[in-house]
N, C-alpha and C positions, 0 to 999 in steps of 0.2 A: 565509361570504364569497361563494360561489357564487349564493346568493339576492340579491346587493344588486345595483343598477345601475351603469354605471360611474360614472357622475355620480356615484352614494353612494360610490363609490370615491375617487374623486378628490378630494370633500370631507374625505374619512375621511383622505383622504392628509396632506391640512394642519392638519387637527387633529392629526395623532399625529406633526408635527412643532412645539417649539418655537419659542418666539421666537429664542434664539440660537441654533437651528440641531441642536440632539441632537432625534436621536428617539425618539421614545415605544414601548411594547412595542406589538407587532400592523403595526409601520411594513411591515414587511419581508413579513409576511403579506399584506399589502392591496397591496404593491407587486407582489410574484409573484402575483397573483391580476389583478392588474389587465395583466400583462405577457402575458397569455394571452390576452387579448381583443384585437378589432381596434378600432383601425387601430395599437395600442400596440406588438401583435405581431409585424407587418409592418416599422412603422419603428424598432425598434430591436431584432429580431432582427437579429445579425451574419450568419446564414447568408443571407439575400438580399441580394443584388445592388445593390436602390434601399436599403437601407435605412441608417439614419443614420451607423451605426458604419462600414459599409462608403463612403458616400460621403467621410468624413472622410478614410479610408484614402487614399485613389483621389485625394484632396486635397491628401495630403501628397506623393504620389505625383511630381502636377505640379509639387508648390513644389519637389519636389526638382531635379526635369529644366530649371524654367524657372531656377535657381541654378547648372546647367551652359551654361545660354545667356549667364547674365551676364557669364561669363567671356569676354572677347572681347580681339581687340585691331587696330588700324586699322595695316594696312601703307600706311607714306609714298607709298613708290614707287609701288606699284601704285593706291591706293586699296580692296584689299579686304578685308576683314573676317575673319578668321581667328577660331573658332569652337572654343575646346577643352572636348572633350565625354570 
């Protein structure tokens, strides 16, 4: 595995996945082999910062906080917006 390129990697990927979706023996081999090379490494190791797993995180983060703003409620009297967080 070490000898191929990614590119042979990434073809190798779709071939040892079927049509409905099972995959084939060596999937999982060519998957961790291809997960050590870059730029594969970078955006979808969890321990960096930018990378995919962690921006999702950081995303659900905001959906959470912007679902504390929606709560609001408009006072009559005053006109102002009350905000519970």
């Amino acid at each position: 595995m070490e000898n191929k390129t990614t590119t042979e990697l990434l073809d190798l990927l779709t071939k040892l996945t079927e049509k409905d979706g099972n995959l084939k023996d060596g999937w999982q081999e060519t998957y961790d082999e291809l997960m050590k090379r870059e730029p594969f490494f970078i955006l979808l190791n969890e321990e960096f910062d930018e990378s995919l797993p962690a921006l999702k995180n950081r995303i659900e983060e905001l959906e959470a906080e912007i679902k504390k703003l929606k709560r609001h409620k408009h006072d009559d009297k005053s006109g102002d917006v009350l905000i519970r967080i």
